[in-house]
Rosetta silent file (secondary structure, phi, psi, omega in degrees, C-alpha in Angstrom):
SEQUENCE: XXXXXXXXXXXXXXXXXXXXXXXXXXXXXXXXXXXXXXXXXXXXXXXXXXXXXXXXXXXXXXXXXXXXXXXXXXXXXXXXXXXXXXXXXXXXXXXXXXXXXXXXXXXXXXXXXXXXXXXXXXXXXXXXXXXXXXXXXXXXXXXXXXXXXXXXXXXXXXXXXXXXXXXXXXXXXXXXXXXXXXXXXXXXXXXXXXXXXXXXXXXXXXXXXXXXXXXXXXXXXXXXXXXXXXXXXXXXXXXXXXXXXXXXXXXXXXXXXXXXXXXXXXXXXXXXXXXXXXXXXXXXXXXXXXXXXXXXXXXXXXXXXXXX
SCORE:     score description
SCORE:     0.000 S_00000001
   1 L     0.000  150.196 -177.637  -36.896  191.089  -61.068 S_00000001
   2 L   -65.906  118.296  173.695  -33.157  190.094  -60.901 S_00000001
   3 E  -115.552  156.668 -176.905  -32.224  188.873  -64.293 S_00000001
   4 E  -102.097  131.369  158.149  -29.097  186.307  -64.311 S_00000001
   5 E  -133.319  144.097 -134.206  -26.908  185.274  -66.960 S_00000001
   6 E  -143.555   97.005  168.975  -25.645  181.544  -66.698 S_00000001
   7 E   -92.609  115.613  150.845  -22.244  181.262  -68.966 S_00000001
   8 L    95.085  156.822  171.991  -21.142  177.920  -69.954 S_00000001
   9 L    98.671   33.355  179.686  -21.263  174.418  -68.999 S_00000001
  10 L   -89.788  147.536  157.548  -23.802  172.327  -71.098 S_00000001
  11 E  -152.791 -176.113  161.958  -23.485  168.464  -72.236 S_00000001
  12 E  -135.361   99.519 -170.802  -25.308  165.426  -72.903 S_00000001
  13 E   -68.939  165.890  168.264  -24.459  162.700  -70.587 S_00000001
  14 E  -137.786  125.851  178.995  -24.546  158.874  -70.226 S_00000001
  15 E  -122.206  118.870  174.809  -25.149  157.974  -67.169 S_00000001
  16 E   -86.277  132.368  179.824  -24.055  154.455  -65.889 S_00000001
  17 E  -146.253  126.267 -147.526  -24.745  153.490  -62.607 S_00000001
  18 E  -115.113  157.586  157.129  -22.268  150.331  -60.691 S_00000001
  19 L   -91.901  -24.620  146.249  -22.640  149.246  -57.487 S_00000001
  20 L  -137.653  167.983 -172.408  -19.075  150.304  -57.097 S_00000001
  21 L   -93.666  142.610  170.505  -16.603  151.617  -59.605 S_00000001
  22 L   -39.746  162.239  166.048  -14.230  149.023  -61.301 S_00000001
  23 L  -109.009  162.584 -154.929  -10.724  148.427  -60.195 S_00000001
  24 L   -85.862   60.374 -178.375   -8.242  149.680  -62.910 S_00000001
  25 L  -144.819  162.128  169.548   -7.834  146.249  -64.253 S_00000001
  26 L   -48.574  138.151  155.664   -9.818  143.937  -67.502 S_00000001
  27 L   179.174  177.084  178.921  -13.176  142.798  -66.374 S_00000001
  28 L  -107.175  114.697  170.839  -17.019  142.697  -67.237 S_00000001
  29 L  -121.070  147.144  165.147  -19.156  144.657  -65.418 S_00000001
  30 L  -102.258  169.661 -177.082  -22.711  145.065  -65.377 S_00000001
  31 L   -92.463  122.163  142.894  -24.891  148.226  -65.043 S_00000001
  32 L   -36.772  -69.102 -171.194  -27.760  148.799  -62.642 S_00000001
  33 E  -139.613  160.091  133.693  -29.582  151.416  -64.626 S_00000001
  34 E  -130.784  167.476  173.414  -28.295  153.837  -67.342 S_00000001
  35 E  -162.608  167.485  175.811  -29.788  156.704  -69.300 S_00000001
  36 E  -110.388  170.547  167.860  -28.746  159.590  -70.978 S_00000001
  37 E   168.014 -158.579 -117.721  -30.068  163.153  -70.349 S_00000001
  38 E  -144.387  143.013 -175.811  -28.740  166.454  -70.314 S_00000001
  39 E  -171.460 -173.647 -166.370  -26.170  167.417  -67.427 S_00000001
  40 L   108.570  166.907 -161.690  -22.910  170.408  -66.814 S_00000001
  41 L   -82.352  -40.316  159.180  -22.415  172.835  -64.443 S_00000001
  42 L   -50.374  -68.410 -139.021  -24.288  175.810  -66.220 S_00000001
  43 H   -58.761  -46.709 -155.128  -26.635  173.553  -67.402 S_00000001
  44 H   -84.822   -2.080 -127.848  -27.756  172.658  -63.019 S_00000001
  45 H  -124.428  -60.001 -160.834  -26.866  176.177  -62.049 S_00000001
  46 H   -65.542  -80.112  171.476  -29.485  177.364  -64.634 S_00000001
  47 H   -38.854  -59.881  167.659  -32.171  175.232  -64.523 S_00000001
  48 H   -50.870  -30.533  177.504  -32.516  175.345  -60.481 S_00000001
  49 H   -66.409  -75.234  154.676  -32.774  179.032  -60.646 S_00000001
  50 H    -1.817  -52.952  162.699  -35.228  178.836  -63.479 S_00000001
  51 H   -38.185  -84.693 -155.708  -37.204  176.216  -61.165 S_00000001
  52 L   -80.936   18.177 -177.593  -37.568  178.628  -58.583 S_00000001
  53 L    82.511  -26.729 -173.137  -38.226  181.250  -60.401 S_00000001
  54 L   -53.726  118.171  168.095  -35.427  183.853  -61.049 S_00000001
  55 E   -72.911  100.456  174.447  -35.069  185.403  -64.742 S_00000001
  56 E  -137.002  141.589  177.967  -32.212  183.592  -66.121 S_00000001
  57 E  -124.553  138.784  174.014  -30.666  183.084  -69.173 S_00000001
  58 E  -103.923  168.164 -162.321  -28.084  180.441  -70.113 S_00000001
  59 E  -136.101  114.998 -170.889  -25.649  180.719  -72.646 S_00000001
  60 E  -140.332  145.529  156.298  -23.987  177.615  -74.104 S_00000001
  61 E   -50.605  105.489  146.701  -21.953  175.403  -76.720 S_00000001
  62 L  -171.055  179.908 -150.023  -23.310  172.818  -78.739 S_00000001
  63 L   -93.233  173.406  172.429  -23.226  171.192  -81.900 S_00000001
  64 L   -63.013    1.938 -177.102  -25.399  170.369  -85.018 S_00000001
  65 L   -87.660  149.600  142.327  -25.961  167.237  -83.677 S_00000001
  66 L    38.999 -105.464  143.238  -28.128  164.581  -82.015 S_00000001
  67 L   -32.244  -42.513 -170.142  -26.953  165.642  -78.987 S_00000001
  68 L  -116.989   17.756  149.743  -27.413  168.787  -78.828 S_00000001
  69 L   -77.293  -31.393 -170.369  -31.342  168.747  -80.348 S_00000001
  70 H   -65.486  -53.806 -170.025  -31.680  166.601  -77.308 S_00000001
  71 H   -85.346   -1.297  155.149  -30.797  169.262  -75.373 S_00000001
  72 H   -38.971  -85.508 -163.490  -32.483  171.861  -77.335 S_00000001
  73 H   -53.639  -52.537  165.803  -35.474  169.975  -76.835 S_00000001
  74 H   -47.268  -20.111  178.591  -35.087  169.448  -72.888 S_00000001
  75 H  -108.423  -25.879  169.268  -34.555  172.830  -72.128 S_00000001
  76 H   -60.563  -51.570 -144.024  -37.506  174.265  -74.411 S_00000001
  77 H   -70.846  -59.207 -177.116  -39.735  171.920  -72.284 S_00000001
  78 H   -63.968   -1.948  156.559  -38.316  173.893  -69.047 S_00000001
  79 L    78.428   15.894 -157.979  -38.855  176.489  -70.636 S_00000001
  80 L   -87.797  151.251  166.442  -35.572  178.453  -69.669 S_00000001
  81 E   -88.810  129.005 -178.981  -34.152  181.078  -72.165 S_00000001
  82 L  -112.329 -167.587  171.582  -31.165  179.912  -73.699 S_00000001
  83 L  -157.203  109.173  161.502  -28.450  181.633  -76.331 S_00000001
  84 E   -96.433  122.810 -174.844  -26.579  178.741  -78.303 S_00000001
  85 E  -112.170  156.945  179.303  -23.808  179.210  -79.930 S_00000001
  86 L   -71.085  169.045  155.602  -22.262  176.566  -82.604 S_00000001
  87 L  -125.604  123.744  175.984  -19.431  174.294  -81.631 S_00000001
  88 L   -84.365   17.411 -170.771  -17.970  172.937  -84.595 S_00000001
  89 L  -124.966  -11.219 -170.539  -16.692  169.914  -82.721 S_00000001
  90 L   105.953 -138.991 -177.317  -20.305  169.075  -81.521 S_00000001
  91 L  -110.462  116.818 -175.459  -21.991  168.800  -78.630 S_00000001
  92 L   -47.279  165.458  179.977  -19.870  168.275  -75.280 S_00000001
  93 E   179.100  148.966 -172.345  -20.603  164.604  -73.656 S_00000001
  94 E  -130.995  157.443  140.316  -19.622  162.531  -70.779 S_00000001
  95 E  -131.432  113.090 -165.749  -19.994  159.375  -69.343 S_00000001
  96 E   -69.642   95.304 -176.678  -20.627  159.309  -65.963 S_00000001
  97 E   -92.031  101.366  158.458  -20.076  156.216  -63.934 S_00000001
  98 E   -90.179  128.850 -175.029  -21.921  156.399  -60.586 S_00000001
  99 E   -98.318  136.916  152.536  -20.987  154.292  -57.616 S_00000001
 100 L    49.551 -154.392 -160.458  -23.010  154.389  -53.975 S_00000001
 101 L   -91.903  -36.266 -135.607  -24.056  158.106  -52.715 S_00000001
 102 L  -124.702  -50.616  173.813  -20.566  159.659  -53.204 S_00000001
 103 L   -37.745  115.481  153.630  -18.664  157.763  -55.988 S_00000001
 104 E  -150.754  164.320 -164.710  -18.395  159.329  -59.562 S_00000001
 105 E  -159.998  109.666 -148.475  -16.035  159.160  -62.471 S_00000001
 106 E  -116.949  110.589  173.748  -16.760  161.527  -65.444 S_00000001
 107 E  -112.071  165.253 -177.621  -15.289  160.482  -68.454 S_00000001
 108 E   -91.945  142.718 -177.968  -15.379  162.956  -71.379 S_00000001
 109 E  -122.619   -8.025  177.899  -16.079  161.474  -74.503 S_00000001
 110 E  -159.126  102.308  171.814  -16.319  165.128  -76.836 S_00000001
 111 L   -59.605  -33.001 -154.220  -14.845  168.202  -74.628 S_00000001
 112 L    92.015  164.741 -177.856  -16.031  170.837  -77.150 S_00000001
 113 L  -102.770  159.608 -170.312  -13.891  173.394  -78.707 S_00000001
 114 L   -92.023  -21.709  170.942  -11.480  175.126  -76.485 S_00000001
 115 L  -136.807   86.674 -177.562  -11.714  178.200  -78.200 S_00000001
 116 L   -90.873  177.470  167.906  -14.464  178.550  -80.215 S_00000001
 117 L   -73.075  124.932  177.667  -16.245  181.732  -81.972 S_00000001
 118 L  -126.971  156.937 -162.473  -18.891  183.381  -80.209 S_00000001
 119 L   -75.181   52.408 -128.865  -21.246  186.092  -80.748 S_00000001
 120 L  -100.324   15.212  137.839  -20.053  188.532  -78.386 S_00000001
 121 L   -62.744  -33.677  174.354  -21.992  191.087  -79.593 S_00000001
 122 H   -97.814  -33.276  144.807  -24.943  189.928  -78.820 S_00000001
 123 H   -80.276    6.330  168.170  -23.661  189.048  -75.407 S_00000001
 124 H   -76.661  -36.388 -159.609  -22.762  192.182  -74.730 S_00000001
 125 H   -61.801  -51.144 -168.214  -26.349  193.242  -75.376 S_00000001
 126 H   -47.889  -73.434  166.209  -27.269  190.397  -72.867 S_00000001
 127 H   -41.970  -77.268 -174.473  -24.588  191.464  -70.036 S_00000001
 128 H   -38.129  -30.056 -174.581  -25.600  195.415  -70.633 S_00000001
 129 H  -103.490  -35.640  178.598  -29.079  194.303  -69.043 S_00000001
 130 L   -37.137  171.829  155.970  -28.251  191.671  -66.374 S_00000001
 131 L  -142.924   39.534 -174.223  -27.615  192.334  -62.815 S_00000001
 132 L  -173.936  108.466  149.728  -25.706  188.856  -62.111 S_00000001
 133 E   -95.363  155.380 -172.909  -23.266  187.246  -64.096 S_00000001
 134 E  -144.274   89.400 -179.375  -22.540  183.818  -63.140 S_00000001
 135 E   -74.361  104.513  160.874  -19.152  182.231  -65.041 S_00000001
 136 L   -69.452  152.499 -175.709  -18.462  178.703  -65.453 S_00000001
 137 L   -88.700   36.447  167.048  -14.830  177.819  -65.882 S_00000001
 138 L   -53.804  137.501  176.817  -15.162  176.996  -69.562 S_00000001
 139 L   -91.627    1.120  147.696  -12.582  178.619  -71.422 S_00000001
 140 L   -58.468  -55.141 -163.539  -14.566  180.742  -73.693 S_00000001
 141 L   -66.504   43.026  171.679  -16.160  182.466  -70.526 S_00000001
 142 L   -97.902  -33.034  156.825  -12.818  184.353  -70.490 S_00000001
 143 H   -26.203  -83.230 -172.787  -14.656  186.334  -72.908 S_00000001
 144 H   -60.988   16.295 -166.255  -17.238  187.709  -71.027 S_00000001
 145 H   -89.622  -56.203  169.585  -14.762  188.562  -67.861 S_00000001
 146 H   -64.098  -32.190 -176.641  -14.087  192.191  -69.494 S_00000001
 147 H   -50.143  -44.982 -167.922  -17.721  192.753  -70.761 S_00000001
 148 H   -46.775  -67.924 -175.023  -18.381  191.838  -66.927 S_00000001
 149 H   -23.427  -51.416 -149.982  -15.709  194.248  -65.775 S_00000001
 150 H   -72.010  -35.777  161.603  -17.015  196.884  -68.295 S_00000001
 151 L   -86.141   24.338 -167.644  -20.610  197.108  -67.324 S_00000001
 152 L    36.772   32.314 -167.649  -19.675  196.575  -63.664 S_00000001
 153 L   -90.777  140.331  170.079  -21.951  193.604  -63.265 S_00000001
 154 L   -56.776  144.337 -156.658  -21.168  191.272  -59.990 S_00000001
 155 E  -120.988  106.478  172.789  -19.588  188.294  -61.289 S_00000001
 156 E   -84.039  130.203 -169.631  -20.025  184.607  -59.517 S_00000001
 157 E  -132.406  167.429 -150.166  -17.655  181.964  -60.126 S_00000001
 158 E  -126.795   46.906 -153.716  -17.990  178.240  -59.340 S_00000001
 159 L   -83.907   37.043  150.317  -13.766  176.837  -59.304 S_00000001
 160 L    50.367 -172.227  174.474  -14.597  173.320  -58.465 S_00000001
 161 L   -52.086   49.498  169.065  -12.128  171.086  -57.195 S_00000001
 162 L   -96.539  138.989 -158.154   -9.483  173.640  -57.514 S_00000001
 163 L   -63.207  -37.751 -150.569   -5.890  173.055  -56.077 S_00000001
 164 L   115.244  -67.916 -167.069   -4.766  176.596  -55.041 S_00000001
 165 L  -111.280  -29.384  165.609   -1.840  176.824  -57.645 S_00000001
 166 L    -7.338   81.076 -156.502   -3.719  175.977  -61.253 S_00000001
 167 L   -84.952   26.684  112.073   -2.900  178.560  -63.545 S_00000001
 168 L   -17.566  -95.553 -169.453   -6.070  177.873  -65.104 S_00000001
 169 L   -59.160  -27.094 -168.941   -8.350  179.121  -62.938 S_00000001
 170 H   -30.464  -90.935 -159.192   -6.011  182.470  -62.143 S_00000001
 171 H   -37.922  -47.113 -171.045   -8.127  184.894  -64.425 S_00000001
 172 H   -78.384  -52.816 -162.672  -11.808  183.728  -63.354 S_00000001
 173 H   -75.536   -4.758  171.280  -10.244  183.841  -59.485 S_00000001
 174 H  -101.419  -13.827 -170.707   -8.875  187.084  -60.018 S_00000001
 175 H   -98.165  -17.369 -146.204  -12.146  188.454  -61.651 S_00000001
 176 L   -86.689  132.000  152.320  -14.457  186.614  -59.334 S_00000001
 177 L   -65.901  -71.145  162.731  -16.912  188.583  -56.918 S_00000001
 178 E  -133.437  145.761 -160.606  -17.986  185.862  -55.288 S_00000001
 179 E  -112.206  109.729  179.764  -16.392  182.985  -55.006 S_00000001
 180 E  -112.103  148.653 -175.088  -17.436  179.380  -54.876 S_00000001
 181 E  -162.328  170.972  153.008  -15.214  176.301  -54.698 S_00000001
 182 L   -76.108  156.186  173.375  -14.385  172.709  -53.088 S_00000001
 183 L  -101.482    2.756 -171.762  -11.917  171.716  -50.146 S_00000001
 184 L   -58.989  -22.084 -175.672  -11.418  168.007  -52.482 S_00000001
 185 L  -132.319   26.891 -170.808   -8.118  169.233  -53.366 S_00000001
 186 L  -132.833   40.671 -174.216   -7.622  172.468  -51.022 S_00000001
 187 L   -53.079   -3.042  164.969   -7.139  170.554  -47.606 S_00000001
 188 L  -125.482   90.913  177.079   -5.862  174.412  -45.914 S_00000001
 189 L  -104.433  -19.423  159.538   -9.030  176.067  -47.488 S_00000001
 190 H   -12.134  -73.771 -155.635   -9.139  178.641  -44.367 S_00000001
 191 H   -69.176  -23.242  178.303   -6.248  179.993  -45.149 S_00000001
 192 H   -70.026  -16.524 -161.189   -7.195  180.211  -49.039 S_00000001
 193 H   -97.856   -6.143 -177.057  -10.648  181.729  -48.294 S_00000001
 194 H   -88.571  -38.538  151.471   -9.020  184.555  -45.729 S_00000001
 195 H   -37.028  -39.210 -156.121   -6.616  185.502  -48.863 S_00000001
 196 H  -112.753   -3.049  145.220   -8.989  186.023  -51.040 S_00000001
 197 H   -56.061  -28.145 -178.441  -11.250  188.284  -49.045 S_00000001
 198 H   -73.328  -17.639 -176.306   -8.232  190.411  -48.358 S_00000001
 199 L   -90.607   27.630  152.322   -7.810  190.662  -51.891 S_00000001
 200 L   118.486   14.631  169.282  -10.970  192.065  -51.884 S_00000001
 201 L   -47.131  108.384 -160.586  -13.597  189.036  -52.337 S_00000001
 202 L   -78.186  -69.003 -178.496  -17.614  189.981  -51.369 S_00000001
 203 E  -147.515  142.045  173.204  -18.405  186.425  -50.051 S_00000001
 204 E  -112.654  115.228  177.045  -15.841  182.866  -50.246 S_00000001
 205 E  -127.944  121.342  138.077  -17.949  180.063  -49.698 S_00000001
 206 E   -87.665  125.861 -176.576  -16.248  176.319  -49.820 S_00000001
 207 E   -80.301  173.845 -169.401  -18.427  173.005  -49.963 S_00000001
 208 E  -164.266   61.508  160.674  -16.664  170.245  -48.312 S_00000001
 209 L    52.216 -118.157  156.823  -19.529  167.330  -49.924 S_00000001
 210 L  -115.111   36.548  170.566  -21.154  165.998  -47.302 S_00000001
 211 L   -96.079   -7.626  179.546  -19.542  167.713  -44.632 S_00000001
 212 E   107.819 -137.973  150.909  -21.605  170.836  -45.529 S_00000001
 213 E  -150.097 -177.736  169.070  -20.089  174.220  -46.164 S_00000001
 214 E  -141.286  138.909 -172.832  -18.228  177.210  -44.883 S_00000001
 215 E  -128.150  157.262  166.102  -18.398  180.613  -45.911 S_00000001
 216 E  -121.022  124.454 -148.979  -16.727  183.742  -45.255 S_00000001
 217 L  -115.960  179.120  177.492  -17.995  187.453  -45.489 S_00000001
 218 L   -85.519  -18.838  159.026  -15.335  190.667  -45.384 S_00000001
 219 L   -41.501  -10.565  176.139  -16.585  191.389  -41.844 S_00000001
 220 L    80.611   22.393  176.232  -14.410  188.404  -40.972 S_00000001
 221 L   -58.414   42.405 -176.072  -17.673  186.561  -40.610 S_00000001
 222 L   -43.334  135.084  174.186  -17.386  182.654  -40.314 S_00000001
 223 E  -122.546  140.154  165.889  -20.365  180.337  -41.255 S_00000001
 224 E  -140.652  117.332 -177.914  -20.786  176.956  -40.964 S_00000001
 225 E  -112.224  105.451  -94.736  -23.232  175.269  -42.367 S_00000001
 226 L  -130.013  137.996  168.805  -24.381  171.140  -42.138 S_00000001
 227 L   -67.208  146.847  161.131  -25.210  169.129  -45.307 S_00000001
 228 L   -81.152  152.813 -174.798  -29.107  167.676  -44.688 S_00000001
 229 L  -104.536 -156.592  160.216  -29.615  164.507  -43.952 S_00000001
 230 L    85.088   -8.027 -172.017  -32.734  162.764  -44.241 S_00000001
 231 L  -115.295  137.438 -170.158  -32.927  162.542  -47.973 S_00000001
 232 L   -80.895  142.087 -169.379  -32.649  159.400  -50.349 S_00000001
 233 L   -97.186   72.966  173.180  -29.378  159.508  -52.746 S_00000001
 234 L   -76.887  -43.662  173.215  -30.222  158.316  -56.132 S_00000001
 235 E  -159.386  130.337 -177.672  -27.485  160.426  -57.839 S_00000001
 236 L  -104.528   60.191  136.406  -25.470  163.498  -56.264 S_00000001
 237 L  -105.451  135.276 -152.075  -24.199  165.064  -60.000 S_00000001
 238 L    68.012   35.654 -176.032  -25.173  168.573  -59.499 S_00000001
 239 L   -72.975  -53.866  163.214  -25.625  169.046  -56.090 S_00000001
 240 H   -34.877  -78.201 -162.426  -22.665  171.555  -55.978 S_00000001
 241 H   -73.309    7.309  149.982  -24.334  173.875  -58.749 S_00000001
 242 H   -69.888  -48.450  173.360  -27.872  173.227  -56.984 S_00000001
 243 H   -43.633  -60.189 -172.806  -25.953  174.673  -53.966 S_00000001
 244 H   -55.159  -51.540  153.346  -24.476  177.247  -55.830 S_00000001
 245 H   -48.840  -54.336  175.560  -27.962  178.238  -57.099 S_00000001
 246 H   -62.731   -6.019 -166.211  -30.063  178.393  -53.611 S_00000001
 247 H  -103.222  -52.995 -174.849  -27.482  180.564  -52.171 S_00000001
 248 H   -45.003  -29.206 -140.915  -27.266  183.044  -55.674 S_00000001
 249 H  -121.579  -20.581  177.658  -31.142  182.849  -55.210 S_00000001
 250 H  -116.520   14.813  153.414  -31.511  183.905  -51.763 S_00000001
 251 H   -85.120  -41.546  179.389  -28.851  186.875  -52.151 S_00000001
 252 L   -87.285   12.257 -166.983  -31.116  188.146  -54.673 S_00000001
 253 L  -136.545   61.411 -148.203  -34.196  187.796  -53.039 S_00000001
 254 L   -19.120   46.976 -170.207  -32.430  189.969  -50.183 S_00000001
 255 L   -86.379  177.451 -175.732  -32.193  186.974  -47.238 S_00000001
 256 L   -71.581  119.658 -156.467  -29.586  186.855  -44.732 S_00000001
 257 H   -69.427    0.369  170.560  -26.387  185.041  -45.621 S_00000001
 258 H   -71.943  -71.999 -139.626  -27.500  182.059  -42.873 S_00000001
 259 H   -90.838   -8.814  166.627  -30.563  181.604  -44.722 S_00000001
 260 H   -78.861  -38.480  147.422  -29.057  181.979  -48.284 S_00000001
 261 H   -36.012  -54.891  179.301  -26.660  178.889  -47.143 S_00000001
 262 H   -29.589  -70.180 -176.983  -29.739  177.315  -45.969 S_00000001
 263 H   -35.261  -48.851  167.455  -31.292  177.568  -49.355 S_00000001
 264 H   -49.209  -56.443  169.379  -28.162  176.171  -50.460 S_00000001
 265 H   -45.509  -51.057 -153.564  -27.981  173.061  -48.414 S_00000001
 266 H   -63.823  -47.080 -153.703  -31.880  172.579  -48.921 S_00000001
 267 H   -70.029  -23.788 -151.744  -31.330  172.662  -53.007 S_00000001
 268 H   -79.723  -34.106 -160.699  -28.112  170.469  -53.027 S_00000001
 269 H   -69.509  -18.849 -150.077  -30.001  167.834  -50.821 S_00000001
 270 H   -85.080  -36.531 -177.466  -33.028  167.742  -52.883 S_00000001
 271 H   -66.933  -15.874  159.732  -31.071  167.562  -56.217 S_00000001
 272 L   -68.839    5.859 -171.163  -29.687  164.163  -54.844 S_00000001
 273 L  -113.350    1.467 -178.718  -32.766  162.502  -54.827 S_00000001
 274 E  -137.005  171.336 -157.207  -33.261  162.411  -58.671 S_00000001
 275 L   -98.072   -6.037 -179.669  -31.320  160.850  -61.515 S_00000001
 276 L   -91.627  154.406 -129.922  -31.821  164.804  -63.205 S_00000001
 277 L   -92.192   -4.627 -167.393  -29.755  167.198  -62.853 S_00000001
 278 L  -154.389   80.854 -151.065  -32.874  169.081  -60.956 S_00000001
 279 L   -53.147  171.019 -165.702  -35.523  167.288  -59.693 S_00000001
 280 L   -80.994  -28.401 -177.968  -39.179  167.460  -61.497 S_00000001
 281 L  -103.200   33.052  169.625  -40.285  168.378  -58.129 S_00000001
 282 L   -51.505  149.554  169.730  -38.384  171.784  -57.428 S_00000001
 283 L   174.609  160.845 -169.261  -40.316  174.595  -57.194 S_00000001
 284 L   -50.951  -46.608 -175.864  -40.620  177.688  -55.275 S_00000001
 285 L   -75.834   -8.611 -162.962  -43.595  176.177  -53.024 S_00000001
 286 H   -84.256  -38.189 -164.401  -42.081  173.018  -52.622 S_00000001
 287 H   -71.170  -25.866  168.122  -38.918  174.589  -51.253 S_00000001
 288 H   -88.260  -13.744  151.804  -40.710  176.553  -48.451 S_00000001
 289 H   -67.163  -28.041  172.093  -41.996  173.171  -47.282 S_00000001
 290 H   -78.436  -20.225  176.235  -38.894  171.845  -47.212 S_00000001
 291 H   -77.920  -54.827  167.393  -37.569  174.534  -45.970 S_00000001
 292 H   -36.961  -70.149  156.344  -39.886  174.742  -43.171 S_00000001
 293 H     6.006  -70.864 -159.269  -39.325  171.253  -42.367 S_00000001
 294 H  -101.147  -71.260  178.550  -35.750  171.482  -41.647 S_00000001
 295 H  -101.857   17.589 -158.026  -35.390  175.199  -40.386 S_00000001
 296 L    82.122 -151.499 -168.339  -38.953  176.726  -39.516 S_00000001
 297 L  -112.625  152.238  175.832  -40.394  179.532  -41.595 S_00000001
 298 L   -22.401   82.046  157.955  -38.700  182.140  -43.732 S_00000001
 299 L   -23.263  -50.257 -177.024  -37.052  184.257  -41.658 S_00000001
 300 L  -138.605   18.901 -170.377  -36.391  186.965  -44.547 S_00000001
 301 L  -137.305  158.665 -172.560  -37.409  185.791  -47.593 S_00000001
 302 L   -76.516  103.970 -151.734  -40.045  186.208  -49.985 S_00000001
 303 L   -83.253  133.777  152.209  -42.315  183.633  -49.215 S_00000001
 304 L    -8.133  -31.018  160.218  -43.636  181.365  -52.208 S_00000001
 305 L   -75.926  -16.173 -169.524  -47.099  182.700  -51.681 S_00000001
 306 L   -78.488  -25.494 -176.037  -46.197  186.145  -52.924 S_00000001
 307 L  -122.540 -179.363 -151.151  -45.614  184.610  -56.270 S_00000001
 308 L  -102.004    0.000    0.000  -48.200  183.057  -58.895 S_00000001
């Protein structure tokens, strides 16, 4: 089996949810619903594999706190392997105001330390066994870009909303195998995703919300693929890293890069239908009904009955 390592990208959220977001002025508003729970980019990335089966281990930040026994406990229940490291600032946390299907506005209320100490001994042991690394753009996972390098493991990176010129992101985009990203702030994302195959990118895929996505292979390959419809929209945060997972999940389970977009599509729609960052009912079997559903039967992939 493929094993995965999942760097970075844990918190413990509050999640408020408006019938629209506030106008930037004094007022009272009330909340539909809130709750807290467990949420980040790693965190949905991880957990969705994990669902579905795929031997993955996440690797995360968090504090002595509360907080991050919350999440302790939530992820022992799922049963996922983690590796925690301390953050001496605590446990990251947001609060998340969601408006309607698309509206959200994440404010940070404890970032985490920006550079903290990590064991990186022991992730080298971790990395020496993988066959997937998968880097959130945390800025400790700058670390692990030579261990990647050193053991040659393919390295998947997730750049968000990124602009194009962010000298941020440079190092994970120069390091990056495969490449995942948004068009919210990259309105000529063409032309960014045909650079960065020539400089030697394995697959460029950009989400565009609920416009779908489009990926590009070095064959000069275009794909375009349609968000699903059909599903009810209780909360879309982590639909991107549910995406990001079904397509990482059906490259490794050797499908076809139409049906690992599928896979992609399927997970992001499904993860919109729960207030978690992964719904309780993911699962391998559920996903070949769903799959079915929408595109027929498994072209290439290792159908759900094959496993226990």
């Amino acid at each position: 089996m493929v094993k995965i390592i999942v760097a970075g990208g844990v918190s413990y959220n509050l999640m408020v949810y408006l019938k629209e977001l506030p106008e930037p002025r004094s007022a009272t508003v009330f909340s539909q619903a809130y709750h807290e729970t467990v949420g980040g980019t790693g965190a949905g990335k991880a957990l969705a594999l994990h669902r579905l089966g795929s031997q993955v281990t996440l690797h995360a930040l968090l504090g002595t706190d509360a907080q991050g026994q919350a999440v302790r406990d939530y992820l022992a229940q799922e049963h996922l392997e983690c590796l925690f490291e301390h953050d001496p600032r605590g446990t990251e946390r947001h609060l998340n105001l969601m408006a309607g299907e698309k509206e959200r506005l994440s404010i940070y209320l404890e970032s985490g330390s920006f550079e903290p100490i990590i064991d990186l001994e022991r992730l080298r042991q971790v990395l020496a066994g993988c066959d997937v690394v998968v880097l959130n753009i945390l800025n400790y996972c700058r670390q692990l870009l030579p261990l990647a390098r050193e053991y040659r493991k393919p390295i998947w990176c997730d750049l968000h909303n990124y602009d194009g010129i962010n000298p941020y992101h440079q190092e994970f985009l120069e390091n990056a195998d495969y490449l995942f990203l948004s068009s919210d702030a990259l309105p000529d994302y063409r032309a960014f995703m045909k650079t960065q195959i020539a400089c030697g990118k394995k697959l460029v895929v950009c989400t565009h919300g609920s416009a779908g996505a489009t990926a590009l292979t070095p064959q000069g390959e275009w794909y375009e693929i349609p968000a699903l419809a059909g599903y009810s929209v209780m909360d879309t945060n982590g639909a991107g890293d549910s995406f990001f997972a079904g397509v990482l999940y059906g490259h490794t389970h050797g499908c076809t890069l139409l049906t690992c977009l599928q896979l992609g599509a399927l997970l992001g729609a499904l993860s919109v239908t729960s207030r978690e960052l992964v719904p309780s009912s993911l699962s391998l079997r559920y996903i070949e009904e769903e799959y079915f559903k929408q595109y027929g039967a498994f072209p290439d992939f290792c159908s759900p009955r094959n496993h226990p």
